[in-house]
C-alpha positions as CSV (number, residue, x, y, z in Angstrom):
1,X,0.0,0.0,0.0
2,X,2.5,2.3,0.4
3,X,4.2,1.5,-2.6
4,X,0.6,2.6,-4.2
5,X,0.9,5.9,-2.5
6,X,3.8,6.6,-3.3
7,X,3.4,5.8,-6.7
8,X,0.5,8.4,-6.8
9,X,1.9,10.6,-5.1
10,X,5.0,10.9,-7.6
11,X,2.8,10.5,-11.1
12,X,0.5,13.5,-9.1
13,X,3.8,16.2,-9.1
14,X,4.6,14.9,-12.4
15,X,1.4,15.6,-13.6
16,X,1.1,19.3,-12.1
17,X,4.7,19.8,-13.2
18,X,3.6,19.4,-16.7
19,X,0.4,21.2,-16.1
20,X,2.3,24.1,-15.1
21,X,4.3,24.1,-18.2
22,X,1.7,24.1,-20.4
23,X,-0.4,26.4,-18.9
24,X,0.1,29.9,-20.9
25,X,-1.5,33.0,-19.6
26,X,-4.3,34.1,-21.4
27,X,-4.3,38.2,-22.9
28,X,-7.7,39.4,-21.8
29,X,-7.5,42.1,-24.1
30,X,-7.0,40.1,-27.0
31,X,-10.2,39.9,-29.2
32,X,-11.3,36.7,-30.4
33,X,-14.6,35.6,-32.3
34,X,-15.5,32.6,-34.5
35,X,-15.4,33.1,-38.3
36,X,-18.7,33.3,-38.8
37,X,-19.0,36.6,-36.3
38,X,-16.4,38.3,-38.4
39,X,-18.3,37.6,-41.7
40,X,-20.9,39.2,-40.6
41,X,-19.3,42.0,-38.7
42,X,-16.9,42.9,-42.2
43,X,-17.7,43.4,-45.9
44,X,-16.5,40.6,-48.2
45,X,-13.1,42.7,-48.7
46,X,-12.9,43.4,-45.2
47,X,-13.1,39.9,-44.1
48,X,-10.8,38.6,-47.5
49,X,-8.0,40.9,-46.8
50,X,-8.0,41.1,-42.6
51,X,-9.1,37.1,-41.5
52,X,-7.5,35.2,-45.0
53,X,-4.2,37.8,-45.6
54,X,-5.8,39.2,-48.3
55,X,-4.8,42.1,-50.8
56,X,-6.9,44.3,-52.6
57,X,-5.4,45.5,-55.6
58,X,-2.9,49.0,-55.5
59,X,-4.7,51.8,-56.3
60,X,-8.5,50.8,-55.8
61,X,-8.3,51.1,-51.9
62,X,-10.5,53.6,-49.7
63,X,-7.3,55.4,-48.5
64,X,-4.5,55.4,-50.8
65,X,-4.5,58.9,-51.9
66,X,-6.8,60.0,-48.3
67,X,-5.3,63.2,-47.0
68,X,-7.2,64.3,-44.4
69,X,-6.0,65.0,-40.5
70,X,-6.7,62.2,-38.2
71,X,-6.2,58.6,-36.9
72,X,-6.2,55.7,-38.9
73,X,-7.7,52.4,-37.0
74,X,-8.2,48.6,-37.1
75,X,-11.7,47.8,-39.0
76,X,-12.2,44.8,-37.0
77,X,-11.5,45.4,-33.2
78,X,-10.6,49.9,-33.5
79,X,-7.6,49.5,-32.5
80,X,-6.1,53.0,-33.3
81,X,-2.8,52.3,-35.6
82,X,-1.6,55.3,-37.2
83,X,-2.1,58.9,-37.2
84,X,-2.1,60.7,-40.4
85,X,0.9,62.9,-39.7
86,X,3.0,59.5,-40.7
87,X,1.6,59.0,-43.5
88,X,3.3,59.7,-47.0
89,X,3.1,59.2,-50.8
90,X,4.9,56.0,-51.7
91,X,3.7,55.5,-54.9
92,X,3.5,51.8,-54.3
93,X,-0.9,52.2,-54.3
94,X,-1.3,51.8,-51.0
95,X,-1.7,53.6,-47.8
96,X,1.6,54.3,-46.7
97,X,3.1,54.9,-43.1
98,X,6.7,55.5,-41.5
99,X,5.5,54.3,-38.0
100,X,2.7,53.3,-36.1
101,X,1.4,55.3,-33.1
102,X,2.9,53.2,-30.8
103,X,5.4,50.2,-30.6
104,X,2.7,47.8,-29.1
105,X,-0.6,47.7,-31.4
106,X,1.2,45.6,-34.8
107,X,2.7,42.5,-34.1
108,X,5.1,41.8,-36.6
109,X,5.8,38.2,-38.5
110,X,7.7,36.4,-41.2
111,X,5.9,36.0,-44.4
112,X,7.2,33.7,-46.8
113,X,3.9,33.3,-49.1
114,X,4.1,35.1,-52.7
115,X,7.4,33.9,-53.6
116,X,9.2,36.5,-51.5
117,X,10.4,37.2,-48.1
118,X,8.5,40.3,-46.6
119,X,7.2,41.4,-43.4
120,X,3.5,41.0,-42.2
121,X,2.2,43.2,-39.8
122,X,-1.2,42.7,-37.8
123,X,-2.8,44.4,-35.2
124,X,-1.6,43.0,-32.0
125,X,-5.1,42.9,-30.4
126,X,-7.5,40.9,-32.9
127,X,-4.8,39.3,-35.2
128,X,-6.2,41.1,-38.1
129,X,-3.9,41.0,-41.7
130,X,-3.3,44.5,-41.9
131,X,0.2,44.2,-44.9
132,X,3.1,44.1,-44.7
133,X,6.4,46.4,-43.5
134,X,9.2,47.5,-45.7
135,X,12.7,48.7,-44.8
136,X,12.4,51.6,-47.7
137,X,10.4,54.4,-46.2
138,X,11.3,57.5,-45.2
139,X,13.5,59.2,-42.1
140,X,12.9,59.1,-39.3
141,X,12.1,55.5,-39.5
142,X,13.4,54.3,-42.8
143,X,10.1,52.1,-42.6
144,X,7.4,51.8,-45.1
145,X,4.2,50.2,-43.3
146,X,2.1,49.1,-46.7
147,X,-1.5,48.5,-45.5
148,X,-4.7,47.7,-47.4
149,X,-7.2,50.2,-47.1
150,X,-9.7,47.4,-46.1
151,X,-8.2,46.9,-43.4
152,X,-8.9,50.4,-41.7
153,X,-11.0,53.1,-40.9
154,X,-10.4,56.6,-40.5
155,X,-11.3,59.2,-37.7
156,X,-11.1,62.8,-38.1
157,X,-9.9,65.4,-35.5
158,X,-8.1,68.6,-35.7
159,X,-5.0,67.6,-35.3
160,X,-3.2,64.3,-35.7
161,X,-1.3,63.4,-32.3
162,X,-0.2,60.7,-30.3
163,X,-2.1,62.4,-27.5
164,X,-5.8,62.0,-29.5
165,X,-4.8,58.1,-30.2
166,X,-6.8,55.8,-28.2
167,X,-5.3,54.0,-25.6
C-alpha cells in the first residue's frame, strides 16, 4: 500500500509539473470571435484581406490617396494604428506609413507566401492582416508600413497626435 501511494503521489507532481508548463497565460485584451462573427461584422473585402491575408489590388483602396488629419484604426476590433501625420506618398498604391502610433498595437511576422520574403504586420489585439512592412520608407524611421485600405477606418480630428490616439 504504500508503494501505491507513493506511486500516486510521484505521477501527481509529475502531472502538475507538466500542467504548469503548459499552462500559458491568457491576454484578456485580446479579441477573439468565430469566423462566422467576423463575416458578418466585415464586408466581403474586409473579411478577404484582414481574416484570410488578403490584398486588394494598388490603387482601388479607400485610402491610398486619403489626405485628411486624423487617426487611422483597425476595421475589426478599433484598434487606433496610425495617425495621419506618418503617413506619406509612396507611390507603391497603397496607404503608406513611416510608423505606427505606438510600438505595441502591430505585431510583426515572417511571411514567406508570394514567392518572397517580406514582413506581415497585424494588429496586435484581434490578429487582423493589416500588410506588410518595408525597410524603404522614409526618415525618421526608414520604414514603409504598406497596409490595405480594407483593413482600416479613419477618424477625423483637428490635429493628428499621439495624445488623441486611443489607448
Amino acid at each position: 500500500m504504500k508503494l501505491n501511494m507513493a506511486a500516486i503521489l510521484m505521477a501527481s507532481v509529475a502531472l502538475t509539473a507538466c500542467a504548469k508548463e503548459e499552462i500559458t497565460p491568457v491576454d484578456t485584451n485580446k479579441v477573439v470571435k468565430s469566423e462566422a462573427e467576423w463575416q458578418e461584422q466585415l464586408d466581403e473585402m474586409q473579411y478577404y484581406v484582414t481574416r484570410k491575408k488578403g490584398t486588394e489590388r494598388a490603387y482601388t483602396g479607400k485610402y491610398w490617396d486619403h489626405k485628411e488629419l486624423g487617426i487611422y484604426s483597425c476595421v475589426c476590433c478599433g484598434t487606433d494604428l496610425f495617425l495621419s501625420d506618418t503617413k506619406f506618398d509612396s507611390g507603391c498604391g497603397w496607404p503608406s506609413y513611416f510608423k505606427p502610433v505606438n510600438d505595441e498595437v502591430i505585431t510583426e511576422h515572417r511571411d514567406t507566401s508570394a514567392g518572397m520574403v517580406r514582413t506581415e504586420v497585424v494588429c496586435t489585439k484581434c490578429d487582423a492582416h493589416l500588410g506588410h512592412v518595408f525597410p524603404d520608407g522614409p526618415p525618421p524611421t526608414g520604414l514603409r508600413y504598406c497596409i490595405n485600405s480594407a483593413s482600416i477606418t479613419f477618424r477625423k480630428t483637428d490635429a493628428p497626435s499621439e495624445a488623441a490616439a486611443k489607448e
